[in-house]
Structures are given as C-alpha cells and as structure tokens.
C-alpha positions as CSV (number, residue, x, y, z in Angstrom):
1,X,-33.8,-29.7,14.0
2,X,-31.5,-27.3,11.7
3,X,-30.9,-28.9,8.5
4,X,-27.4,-28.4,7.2
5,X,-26.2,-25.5,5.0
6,X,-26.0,-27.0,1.6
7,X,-22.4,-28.1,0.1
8,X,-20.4,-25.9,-0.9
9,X,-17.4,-26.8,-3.6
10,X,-14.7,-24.1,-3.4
11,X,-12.5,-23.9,-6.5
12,X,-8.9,-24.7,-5.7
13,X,-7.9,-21.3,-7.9
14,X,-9.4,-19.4,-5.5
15,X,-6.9,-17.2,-3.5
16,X,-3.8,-18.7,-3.5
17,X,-3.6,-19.2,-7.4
18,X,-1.4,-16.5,-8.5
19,X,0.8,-17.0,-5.5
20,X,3.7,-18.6,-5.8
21,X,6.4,-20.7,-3.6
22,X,9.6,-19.5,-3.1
23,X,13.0,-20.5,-2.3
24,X,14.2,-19.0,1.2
25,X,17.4,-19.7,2.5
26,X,17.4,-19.3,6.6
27,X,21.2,-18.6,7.9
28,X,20.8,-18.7,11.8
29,X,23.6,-20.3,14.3
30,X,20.8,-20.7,16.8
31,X,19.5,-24.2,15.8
32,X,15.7,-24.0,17.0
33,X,15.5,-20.4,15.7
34,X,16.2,-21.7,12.5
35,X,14.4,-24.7,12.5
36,X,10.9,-22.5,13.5
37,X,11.8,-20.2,11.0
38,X,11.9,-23.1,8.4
39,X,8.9,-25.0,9.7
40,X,6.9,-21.7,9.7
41,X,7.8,-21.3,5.9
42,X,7.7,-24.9,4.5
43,X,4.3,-24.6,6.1
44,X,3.5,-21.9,4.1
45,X,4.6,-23.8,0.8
46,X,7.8,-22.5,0.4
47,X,11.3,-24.3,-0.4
48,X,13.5,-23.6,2.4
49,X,17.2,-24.8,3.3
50,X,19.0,-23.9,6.3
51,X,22.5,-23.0,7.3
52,X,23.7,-22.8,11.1
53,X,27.0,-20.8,9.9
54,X,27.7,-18.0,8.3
55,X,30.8,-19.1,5.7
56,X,27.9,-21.7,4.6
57,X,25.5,-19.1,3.4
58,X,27.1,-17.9,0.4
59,X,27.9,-21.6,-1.0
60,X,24.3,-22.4,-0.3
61,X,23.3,-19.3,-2.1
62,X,25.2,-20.2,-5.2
63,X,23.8,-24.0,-5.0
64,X,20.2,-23.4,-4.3
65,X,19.6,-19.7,-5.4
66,X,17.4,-18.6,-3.1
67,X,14.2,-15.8,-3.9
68,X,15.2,-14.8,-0.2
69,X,17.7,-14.9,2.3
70,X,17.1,-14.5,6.1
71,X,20.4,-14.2,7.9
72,X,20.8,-13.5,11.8
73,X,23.2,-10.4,11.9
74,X,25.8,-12.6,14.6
75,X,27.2,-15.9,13.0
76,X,30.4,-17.8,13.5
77,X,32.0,-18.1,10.2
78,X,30.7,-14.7,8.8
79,X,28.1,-12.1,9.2
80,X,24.8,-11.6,7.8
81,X,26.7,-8.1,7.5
82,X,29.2,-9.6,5.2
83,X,26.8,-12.2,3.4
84,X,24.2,-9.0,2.3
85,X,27.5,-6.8,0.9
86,X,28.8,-9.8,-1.1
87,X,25.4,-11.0,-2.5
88,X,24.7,-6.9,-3.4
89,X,28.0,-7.1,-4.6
90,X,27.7,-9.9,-7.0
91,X,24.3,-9.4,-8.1
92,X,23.7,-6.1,-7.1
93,X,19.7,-5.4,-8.4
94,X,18.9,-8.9,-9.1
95,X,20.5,-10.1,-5.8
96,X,17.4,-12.1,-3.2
97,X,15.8,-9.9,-0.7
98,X,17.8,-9.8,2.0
99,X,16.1,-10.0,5.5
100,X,18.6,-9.1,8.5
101,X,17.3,-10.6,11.9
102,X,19.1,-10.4,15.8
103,X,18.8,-10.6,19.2
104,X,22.0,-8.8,19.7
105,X,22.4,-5.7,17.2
106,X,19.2,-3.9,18.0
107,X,20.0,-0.2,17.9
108,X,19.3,2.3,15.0
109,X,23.1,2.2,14.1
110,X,23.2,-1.4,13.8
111,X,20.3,-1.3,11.7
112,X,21.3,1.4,9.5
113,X,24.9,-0.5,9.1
114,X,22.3,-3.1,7.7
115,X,20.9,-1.1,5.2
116,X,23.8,0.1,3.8
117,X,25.5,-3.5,3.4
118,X,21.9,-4.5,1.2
119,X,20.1,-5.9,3.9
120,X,16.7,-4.9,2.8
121,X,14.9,-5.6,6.2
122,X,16.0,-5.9,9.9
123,X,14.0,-7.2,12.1
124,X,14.2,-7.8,16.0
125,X,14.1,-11.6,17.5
126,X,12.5,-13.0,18.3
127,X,10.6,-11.8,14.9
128,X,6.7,-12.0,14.6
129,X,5.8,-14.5,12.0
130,X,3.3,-12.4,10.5
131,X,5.8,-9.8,10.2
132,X,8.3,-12.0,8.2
133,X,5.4,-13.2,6.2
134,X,4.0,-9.9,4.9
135,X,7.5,-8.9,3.8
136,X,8.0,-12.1,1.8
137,X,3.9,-11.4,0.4
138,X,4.9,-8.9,-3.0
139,X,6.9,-11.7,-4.1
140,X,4.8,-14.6,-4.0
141,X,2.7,-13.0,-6.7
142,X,5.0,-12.5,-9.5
143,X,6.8,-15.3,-10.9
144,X,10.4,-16.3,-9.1
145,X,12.6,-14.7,-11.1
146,X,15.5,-15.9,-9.0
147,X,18.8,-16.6,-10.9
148,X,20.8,-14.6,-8.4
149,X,22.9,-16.9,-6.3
C-alpha cells in the first residue's frame, strides 16, 4: 500500500498576493447576460454592480466608481457608445477601462466607432470569459487607483 505524499502548507501569499479586487460595473439590458457576467467576476473576487439600462450607467458610475466598466453597445436608455464618450469626456486619462460588448454591432465599423468614443475593448457575445479576464489581469496588480466616476 502507497503511503500518502506528506502535507504540504501553501502560504496564502502565494500567487494571488499582489493582485487586487476591483470594482466592475456591468451595463447589459439582457438580464442573464448580466447576471453571468457578474457571477463570473464576483467569483473572481471582484466588486461588481449591475445596470440593465443604459441612462443608469453613468449615475452608477458617479456612485460606485468603478476600476471598469463593461457596457453592451445596444441599451434602452443610452448607449455604451454614449456612456464611453461621456466618461472619456469627464475624466478623459483617468476615466475606467472601458470594455464594449454586442451581439448586434459586430462589424469593423461598429468597432472602430467604438474606439473612437473611448471604448478601450470590444468584444463579440457571447464573450469568452477567459478573454474578459485577461483584459481585466494588468489591473489587478497595481493598486485601484479608481477615483474616476
């Protein structure tokens, strides 16, 4: 009979000591889009709150002052078009990363649009959540310097 391998103590610092939560803001009118995208986070440590409209982003942005803001491109209220140009235009440098996501504007134009209003990333849904988690990776290891909102 095997005996066991011995016991093993793994220091908690290990890893995931230098990174650091941070505050996400999802905007998404699709309800279970949203609610994945938040469950994947908060799973990941992160504070997340969730809008389902667009007009709601920006009030939510200036309450909780999210690190990063996800926003699907197509929301009743306003655009994530129109919520990445105001953010860039309030807090230009120091505004979150912004993180476009749709279903609906997938073509190099609508992406490009994207860019020009702030949006820093677009991606395609349904997004990969490794995808959406490697972009958010650079920040989690300096210190939140969030303010912007």
């Amino acid at each position: 009979m095997a005996s066991k391998p011995p016991l093993r103590v793994i220091d908690p610092g290990d890893g995931d000591a230098n990174r650091h939560p941070l505050r996400i803001l999802v905007a998404d009118d699709e309800r279970d889009t949203a609610m994945t995208l938040a469950a994947i986070l908060r799973d990941e440590g992160h504070e997340v709150q969730m809008v389902l409209r667009g007009d709601e982003a920006l009030e939510m942005c200036r309450l909780f002052r999210p690190d990063v803001v996800i926003a699907d491109v197509n929301m009743p209220g306003e655009s994530g078009y129109a919520i990445a140009r105001e953010l860039h235009e309030r807090h230009g440098q120091l505004a979150p990363l912004l993180i476009a996501i749709s279903g609906k504007w997938t073509k190099t134009s609508d992406r490009l649009l994207g860019k020009s209003v702030g949006f820093d990333h677009y991606l395609l849904k349904p997004c990969e959540p490794n995808e959406l988690l490697s972009l958010l990776e650079p920040l989690r290891g300096s210190v939140s310097a969030s303010g912007a909102g």
